[in-house]
DRENRO-981393 format. One line per 8 residues: number of its first residue (from 1); their letters; for each residue x, y, z of N, C-alpha, C. Coordinates in steps of 0.05 Angstrom, whole numbers. Example, Ala and Ser with C-alpha at 12.3 -4.5 7.8 and 13.67 -1.06 7.14 Angstrom:
BEGIN
1	as	264,-114,156,246,-90,156,264,-66,156 ~ 257,-45,142,273,-21,143,258,1,157
END
This chain:
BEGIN
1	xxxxxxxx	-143,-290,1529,-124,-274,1514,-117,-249,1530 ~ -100,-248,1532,-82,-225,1549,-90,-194,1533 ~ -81,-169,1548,-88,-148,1533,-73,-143,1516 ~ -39,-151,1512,-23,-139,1493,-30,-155,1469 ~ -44,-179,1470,-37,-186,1434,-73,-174,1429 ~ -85,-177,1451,-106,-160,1438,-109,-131,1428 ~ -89,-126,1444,-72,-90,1426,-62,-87,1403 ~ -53,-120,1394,-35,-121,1376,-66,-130,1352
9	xxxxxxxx	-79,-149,1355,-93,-161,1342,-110,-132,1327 ~ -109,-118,1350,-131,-78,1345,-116,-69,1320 ~ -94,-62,1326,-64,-47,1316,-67,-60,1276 ~ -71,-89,1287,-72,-102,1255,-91,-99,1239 ~ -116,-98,1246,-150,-88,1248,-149,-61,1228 ~ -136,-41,1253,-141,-19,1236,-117,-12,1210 ~ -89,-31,1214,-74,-20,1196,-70,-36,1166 ~ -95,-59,1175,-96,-84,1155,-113,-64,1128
17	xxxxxxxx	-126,-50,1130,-147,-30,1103,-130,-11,1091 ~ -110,1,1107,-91,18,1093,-68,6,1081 ~ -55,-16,1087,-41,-38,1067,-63,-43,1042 ~ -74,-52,1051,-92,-68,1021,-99,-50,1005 ~ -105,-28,1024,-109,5,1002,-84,15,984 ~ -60,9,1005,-34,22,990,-22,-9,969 ~ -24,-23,974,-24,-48,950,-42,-49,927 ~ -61,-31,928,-80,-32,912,-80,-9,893
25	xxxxxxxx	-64,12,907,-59,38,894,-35,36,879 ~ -15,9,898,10,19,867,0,-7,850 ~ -7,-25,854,-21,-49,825,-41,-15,805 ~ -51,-9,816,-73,11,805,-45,30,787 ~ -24,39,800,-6,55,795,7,48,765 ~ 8,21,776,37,0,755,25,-7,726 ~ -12,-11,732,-28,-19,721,-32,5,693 ~ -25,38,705,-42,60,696,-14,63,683
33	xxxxxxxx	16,58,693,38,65,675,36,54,654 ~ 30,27,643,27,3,625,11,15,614 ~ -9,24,620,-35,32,596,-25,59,587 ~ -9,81,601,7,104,591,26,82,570 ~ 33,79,566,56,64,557,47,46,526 ~ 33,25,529,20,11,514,3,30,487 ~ -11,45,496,-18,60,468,-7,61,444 ~ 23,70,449,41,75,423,43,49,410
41	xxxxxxxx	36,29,417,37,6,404,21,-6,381 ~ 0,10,386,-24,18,378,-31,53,365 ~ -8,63,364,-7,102,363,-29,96,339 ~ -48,121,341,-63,123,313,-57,151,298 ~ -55,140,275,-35,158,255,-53,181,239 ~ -45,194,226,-54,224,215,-56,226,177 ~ -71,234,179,-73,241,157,-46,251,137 ~ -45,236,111,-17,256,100,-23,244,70
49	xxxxxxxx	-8,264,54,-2,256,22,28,254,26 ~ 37,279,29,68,283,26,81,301,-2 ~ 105,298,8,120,317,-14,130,293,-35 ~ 136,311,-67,140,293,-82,181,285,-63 ~ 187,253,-75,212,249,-56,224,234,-76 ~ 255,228,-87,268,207,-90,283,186,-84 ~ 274,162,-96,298,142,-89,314,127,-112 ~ 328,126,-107,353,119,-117,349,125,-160
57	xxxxxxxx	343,153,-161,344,168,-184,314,163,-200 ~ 300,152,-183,261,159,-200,256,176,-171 ~ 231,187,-192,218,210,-173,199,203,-166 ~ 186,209,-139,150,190,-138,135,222,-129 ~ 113,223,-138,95,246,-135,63,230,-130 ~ 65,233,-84,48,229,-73,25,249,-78 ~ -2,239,-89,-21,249,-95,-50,243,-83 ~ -78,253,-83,-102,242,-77,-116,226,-114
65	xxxxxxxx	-119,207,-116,-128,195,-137,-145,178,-134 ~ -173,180,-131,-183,158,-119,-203,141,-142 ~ -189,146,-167,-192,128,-190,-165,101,-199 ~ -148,109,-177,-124,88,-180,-137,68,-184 ~ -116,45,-207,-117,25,-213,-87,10,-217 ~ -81,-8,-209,-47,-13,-227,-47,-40,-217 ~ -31,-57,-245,-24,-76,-239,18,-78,-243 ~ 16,-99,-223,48,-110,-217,58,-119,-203
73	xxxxxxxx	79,-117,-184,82,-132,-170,90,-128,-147 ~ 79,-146,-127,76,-143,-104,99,-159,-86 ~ 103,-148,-58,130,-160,-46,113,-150,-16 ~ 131,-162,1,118,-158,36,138,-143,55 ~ 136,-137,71,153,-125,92,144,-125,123 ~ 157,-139,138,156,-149,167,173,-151,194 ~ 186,-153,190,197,-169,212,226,-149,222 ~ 234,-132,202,257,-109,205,246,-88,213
81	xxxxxxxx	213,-78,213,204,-58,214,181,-55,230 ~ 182,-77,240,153,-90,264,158,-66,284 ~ 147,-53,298,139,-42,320,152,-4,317 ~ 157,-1,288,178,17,293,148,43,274 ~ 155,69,278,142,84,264,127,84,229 ~ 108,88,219,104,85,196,108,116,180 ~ 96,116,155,96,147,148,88,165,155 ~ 55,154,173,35,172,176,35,175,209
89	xxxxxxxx	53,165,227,58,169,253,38,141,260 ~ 33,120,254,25,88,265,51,87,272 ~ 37,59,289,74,38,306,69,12,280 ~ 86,9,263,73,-6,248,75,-37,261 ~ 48,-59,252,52,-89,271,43,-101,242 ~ 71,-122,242,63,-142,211,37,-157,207 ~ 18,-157,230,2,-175,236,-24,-165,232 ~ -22,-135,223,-44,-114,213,-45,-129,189
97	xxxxxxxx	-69,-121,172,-80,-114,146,-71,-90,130 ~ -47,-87,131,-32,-58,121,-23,-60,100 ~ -16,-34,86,12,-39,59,19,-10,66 ~ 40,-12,46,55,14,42,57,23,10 ~ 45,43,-2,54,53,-30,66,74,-27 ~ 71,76,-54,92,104,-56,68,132,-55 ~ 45,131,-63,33,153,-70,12,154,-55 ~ -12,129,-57,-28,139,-51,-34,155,-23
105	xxxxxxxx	-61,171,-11,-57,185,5,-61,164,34 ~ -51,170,60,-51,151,86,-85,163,94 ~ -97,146,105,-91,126,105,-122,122,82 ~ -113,95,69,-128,94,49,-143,57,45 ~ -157,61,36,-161,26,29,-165,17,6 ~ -145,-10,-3,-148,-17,-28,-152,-40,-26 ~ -160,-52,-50,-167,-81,-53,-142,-97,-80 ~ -125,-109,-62,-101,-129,-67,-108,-159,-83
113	xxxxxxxx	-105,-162,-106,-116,-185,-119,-93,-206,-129 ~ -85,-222,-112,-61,-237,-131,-74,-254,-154 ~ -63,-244,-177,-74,-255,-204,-61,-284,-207 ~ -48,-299,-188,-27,-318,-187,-53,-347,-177 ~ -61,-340,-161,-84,-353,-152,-112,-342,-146 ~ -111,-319,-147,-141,-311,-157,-152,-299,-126 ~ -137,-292,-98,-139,-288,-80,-147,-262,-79 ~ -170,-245,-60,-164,-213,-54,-173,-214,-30
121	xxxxxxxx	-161,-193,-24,-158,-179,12,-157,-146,10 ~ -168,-145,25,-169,-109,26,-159,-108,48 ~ -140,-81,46,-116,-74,65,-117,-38,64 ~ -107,-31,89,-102,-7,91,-80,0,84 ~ -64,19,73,-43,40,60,-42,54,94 ~ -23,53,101,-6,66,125,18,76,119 ~ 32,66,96,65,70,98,76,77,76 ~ 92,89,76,104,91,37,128,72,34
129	xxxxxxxx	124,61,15,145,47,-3,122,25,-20 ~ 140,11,-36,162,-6,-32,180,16,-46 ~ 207,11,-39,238,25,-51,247,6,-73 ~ 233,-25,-78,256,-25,-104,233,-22,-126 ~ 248,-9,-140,235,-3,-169,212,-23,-182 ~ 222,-54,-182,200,-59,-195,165,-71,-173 ~ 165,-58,-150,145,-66,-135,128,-39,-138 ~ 94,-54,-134,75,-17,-135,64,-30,-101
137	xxxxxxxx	70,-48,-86,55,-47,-67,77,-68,-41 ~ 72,-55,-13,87,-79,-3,74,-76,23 ~ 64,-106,21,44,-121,43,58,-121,71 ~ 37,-112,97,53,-136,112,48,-157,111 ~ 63,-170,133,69,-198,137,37,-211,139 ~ 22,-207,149,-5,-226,159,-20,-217,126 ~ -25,-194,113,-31,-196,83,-24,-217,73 ~ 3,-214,63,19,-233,51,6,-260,53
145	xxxxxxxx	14,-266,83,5,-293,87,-18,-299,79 ~ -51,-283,80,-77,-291,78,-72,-298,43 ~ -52,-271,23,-50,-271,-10,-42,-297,-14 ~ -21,-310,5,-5,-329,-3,14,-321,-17 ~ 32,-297,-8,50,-292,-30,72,-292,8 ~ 74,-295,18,95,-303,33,118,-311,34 ~ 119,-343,23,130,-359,26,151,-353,-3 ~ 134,-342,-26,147,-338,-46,158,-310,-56
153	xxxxxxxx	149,-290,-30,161,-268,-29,156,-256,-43 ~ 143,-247,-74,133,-236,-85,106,-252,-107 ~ 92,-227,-122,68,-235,-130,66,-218,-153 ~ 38,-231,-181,28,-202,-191,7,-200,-183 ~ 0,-175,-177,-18,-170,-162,-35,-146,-178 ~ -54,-142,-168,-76,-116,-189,-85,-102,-151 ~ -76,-71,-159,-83,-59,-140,-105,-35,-142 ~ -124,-41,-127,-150,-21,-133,-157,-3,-111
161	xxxxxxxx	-163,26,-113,-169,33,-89,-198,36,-82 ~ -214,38,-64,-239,36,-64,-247,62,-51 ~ -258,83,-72,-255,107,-65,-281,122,-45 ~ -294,99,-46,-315,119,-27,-307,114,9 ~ -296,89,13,-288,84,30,-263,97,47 ~ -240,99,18,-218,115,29,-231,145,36 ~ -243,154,18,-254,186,20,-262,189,57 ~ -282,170,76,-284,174,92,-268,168,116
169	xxxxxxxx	-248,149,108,-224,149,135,-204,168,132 ~ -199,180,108,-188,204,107,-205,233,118 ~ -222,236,116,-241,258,134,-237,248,159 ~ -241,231,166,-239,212,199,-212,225,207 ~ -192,219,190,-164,219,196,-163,253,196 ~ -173,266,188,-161,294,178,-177,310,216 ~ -200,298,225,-205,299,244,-205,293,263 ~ -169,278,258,-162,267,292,-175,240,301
177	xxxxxxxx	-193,222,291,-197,199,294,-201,193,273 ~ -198,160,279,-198,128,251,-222,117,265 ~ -251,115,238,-264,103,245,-259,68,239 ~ -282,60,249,-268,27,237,-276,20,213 ~ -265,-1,203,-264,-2,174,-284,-10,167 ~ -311,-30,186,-333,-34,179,-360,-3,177 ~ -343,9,193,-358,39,184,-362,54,164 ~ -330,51,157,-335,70,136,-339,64,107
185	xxxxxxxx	-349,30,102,-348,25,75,-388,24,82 ~ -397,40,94,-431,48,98,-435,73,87 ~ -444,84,70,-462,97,52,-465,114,81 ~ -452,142,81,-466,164,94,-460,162,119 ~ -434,141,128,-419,137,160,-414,162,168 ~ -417,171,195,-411,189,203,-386,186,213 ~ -365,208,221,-344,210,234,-345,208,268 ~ -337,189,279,-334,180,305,-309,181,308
193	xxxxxxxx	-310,178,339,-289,165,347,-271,140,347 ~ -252,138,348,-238,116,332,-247,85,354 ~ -260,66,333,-244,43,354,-220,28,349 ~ -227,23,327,-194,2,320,-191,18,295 ~ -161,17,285,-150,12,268,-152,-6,241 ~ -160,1,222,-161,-26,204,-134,-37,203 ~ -221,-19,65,-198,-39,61,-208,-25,64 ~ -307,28,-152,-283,13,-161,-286,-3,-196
201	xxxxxxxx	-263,16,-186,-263,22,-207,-244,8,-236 ~ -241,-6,-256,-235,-22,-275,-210,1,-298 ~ -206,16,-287,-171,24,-306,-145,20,-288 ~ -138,22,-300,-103,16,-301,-87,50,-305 ~ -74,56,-284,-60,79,-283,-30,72,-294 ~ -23,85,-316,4,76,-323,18,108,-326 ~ 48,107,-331,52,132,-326,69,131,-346 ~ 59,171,-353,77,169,-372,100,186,-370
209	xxxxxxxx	131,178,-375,150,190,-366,162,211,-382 ~ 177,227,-368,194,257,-387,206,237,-405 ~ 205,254,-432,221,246,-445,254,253,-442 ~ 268,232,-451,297,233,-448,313,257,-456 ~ 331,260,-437,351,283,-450,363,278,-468 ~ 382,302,-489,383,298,-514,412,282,-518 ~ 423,285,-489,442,259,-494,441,237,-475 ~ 420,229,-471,418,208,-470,415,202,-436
217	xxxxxxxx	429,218,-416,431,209,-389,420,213,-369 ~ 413,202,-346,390,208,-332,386,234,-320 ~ 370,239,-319,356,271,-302,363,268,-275 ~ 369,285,-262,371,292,-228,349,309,-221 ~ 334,322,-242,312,343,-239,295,331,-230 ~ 271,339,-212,251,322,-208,233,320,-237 ~ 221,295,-237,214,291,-264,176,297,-258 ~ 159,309,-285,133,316,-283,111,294,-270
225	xxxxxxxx	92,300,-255,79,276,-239,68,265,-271 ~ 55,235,-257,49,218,-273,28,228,-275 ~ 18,215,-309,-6,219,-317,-18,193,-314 ~ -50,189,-314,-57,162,-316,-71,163,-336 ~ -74,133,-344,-78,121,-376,-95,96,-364 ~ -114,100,-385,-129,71,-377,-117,41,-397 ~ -123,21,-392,-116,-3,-393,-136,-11,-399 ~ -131,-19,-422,-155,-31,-447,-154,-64,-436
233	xxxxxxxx	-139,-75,-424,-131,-102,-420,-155,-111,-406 ~ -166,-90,-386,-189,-101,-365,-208,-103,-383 ~ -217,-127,-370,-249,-137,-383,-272,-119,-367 ~ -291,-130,-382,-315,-120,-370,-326,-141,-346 ~ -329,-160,-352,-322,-188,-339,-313,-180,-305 ~ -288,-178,-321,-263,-164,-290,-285,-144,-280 ~ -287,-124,-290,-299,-100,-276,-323,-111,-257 ~ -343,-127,-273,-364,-133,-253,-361,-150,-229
241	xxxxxxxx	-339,-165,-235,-335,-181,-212,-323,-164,-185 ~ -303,-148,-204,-296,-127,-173,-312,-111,-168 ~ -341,-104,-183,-357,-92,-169,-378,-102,-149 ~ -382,-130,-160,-388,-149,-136,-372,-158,-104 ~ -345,-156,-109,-338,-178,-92,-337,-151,-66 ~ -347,-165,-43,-355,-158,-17,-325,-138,-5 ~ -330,-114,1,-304,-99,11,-307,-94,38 ~ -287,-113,50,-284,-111,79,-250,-113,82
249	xxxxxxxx	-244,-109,110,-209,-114,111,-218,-133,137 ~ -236,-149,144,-236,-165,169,-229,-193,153 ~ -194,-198,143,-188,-215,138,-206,-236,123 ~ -222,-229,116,-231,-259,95,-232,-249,61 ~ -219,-270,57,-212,-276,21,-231,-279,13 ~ -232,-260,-11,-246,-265,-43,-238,-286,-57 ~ -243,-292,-72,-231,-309,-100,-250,-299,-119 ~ -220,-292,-139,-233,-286,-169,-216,-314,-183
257	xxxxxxxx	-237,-309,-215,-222,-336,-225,-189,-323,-234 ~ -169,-341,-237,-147,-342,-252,-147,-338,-282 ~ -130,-313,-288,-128,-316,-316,-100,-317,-322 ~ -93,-318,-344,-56,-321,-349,-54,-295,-355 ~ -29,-284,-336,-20,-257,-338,9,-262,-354 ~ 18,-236,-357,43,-236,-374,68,-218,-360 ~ 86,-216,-352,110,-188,-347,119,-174,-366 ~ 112,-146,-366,125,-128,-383,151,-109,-364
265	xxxxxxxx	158,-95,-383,186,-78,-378,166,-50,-387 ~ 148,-28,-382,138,-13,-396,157,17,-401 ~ 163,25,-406,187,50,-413,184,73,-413 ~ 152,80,-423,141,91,-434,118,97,-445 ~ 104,124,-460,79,117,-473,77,144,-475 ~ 83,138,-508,72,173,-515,38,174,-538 ~ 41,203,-543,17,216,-562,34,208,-592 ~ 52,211,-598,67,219,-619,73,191,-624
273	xxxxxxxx	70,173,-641,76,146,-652,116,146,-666 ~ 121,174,-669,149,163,-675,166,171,-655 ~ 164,186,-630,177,179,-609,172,147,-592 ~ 148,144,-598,149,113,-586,172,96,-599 ~ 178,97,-627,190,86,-648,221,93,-639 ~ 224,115,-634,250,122,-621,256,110,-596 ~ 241,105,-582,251,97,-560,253,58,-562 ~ 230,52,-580,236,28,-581,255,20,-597
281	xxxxxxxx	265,22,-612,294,20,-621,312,21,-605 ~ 314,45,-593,341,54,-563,333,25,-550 ~ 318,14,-543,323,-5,-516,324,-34,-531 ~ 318,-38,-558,330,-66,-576,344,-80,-562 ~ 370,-63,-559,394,-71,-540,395,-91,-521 ~ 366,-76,-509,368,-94,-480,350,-122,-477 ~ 325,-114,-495,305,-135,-492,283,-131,-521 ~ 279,-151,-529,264,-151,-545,233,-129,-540
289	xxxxxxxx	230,-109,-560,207,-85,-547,180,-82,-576 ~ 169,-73,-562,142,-74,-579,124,-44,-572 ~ 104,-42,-581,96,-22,-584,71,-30,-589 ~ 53,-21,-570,26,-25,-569,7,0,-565 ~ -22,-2,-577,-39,22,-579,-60,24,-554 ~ -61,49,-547,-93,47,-531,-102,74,-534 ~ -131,72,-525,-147,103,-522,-143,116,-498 ~ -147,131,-490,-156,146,-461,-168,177,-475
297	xxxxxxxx	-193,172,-458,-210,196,-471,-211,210,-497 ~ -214,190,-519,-212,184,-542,-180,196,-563 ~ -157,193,-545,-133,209,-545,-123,177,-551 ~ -103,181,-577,-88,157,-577,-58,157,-563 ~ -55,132,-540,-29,141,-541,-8,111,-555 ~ 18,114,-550,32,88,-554,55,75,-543 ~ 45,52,-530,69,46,-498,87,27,-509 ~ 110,34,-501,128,19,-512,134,1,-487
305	xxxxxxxx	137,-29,-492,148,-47,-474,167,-70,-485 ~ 178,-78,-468,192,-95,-470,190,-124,-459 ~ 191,-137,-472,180,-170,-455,164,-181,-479 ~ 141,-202,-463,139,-208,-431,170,-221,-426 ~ 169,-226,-405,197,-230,-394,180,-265,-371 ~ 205,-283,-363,194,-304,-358,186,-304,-330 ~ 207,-286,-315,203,-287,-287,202,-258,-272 ~ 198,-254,-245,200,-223,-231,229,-222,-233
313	xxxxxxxx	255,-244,-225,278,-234,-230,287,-219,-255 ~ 280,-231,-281,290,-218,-305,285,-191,-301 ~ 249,-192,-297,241,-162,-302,251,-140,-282 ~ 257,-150,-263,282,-129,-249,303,-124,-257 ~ 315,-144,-270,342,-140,-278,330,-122,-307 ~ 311,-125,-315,319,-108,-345,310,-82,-341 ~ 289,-76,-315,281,-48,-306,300,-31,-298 ~ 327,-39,-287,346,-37,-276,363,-15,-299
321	xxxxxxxx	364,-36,-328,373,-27,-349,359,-7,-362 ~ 338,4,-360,314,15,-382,325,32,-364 ~ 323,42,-335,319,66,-314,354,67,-323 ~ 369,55,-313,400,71,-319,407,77,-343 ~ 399,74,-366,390,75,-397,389,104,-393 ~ 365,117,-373,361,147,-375,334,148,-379 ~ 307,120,-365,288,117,-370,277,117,-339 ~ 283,137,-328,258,136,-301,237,133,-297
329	xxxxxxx	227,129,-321,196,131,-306,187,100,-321 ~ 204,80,-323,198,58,-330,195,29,-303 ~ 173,12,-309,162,0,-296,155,-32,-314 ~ 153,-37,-278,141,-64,-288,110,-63,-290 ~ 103,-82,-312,67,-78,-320,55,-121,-317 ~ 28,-113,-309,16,-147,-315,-3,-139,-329 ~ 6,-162,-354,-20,-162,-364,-32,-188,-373
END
């Protein structure tokens, strides 16, 4: 071998470590922009209640309640809103264990029961809505699917929050990290650092709305937050089983048994038995209405509804009528 390619063979020797170094630094480079980058995909979100807000003429007043209970009906949301911001600053991904309510506080965990087949899943609260009137919860997409309310787009559903659990991802949250969801449903979890992202009580929160103006048409004022009312409908039965059944959000289903539920139109619910009487008359019109009794803290009150009704379409269409009536604070009820 001659001296020049052995100069050359040197030349390659020493400049062959500083290539593989500088190929190694921009893979390392390209590598470190992607992981700058990729986070938000994943952003972890903040603590919030919020201001009371309207849509389309009802008022919703975001609160801390960690006795919530409510039954009704449930609907999903996916595929228009996949990757885009949530309430609480998440990137929201349909394929989470999430929902969105109007009130409760972010981020929170509740336990989702479709009374249709007897299915539950516990899910995290990240987002606010649903926006149409007669929904109290809206799943994502991979929920949905585990509820089996997917395919049929909506459900009734009984929504419970599980308050010792929410209590500590909200402290987590209020301190800048989300612990994981198997943490914090442990008796005395401390607040760590987050790894992942991620869900009791037996009443029924129903609300009771301003009464109507004196002629008749709807309020623009914001209307007084809701009161809650318990729901004589739950068994004891019910109660123990949801105090049994296992609360996790790592995707695996409960089953409770099936019982036959009913759709109401609820309007209302007062102290005074002949404003109930007043109002059930006013809505004759629209749907056959009734008037039923219950206690709450030995206080009688009396809810006027309308129904049951046969399907979720009707009962939208007649919620529709009760709220442009000059009845905002009227809902759909399961019982």
């Amino acid at each position: 071998m001659t001296a020049r390619p052995r100069l050359r063979l040197a030349a390659l020797a020493m400049f062959l470590p500083f290539a593989l170094a500088a190929c190694a630094e921009a893979q390392f480079a390209a590598q470190t922009a992607k992981a700058i980058q990729q986070p938000s995909a994943k952003a972890q979100g903040y603590y919030k209640i919020g201001d009371p807000y309207e849509i389309r003429g009802v008022w919703y007043y975001p609160t801390v309640d960690y006795s919530y209970t409510e039954t009704g009906i449930a609907s999903w949301y996916g595929p228009g809103f996949h990757g885009k911001l949530t309430a609480n600053g998440e990137i929201y991904d349909e394929n989470d264990l999430t929902a969105a309510h109007r009130t409760l506080p972010m981020p929170s965990l509740v336990r989702v029961t479709n009374l249709e087949n007897g299915r539950s899943l516990v899910v995290r609260v990240n987002d606010r809505g649903p926006f149409a009137h007669g929904r109290i919860i809206d799943l994502s997409r991979r929920s949905a699917q585990l509820l089996g309310i997917e395919q049929r787009g909506t459900a009734k559903v009984k929504v419970e929050i599980l308050p010792a659990e929410s209590q500590r991802l909200a402290e987590a949250a209020k301190q800048g990290t989300l612990i994981a969801t198997a943490d914090a449903q442990q008796p005395g979890a401390s607040v760590g650092p987050a790894v992942r992202p991620s869900p009791v009580a037996s009443v029924s929160a129903e609300t009771l709305p301003p009464a109507p103006s004196a002629s008749g048409g709807v309020s623009r004022a914001p209307a007084p937050p809701p009161i809650a009312v318990i729901n004589p409908a739950t068994t004891q039965a019910g109660a123990t089983q949801a105090a049994r059944a296992p609360q996790s959000n790592d995707g695996r289903i409960d089953t409770v048994p099936v019982e036959q539920t009913r759709i109401y139109i609820q309007a209302g619910a007062f102290s005074d038995h002949n404003n109930a009487l007043r109002l059930s008359g006013a809505l004759r019109r629209i749907a056959p209405s009734q008037i039923s009794e219950t206690r709450v803290d030995g206080q009688t009150f009396y809810r006027v509804r309308l129904g049951p009704v046969a399907s979720v379409t009707d009962a939208d269409a007649i919620l529709e009528q009760v709220i442009g009536s000059g009845y905002p604070g009227a809902r759909v009820v399961v019982d």
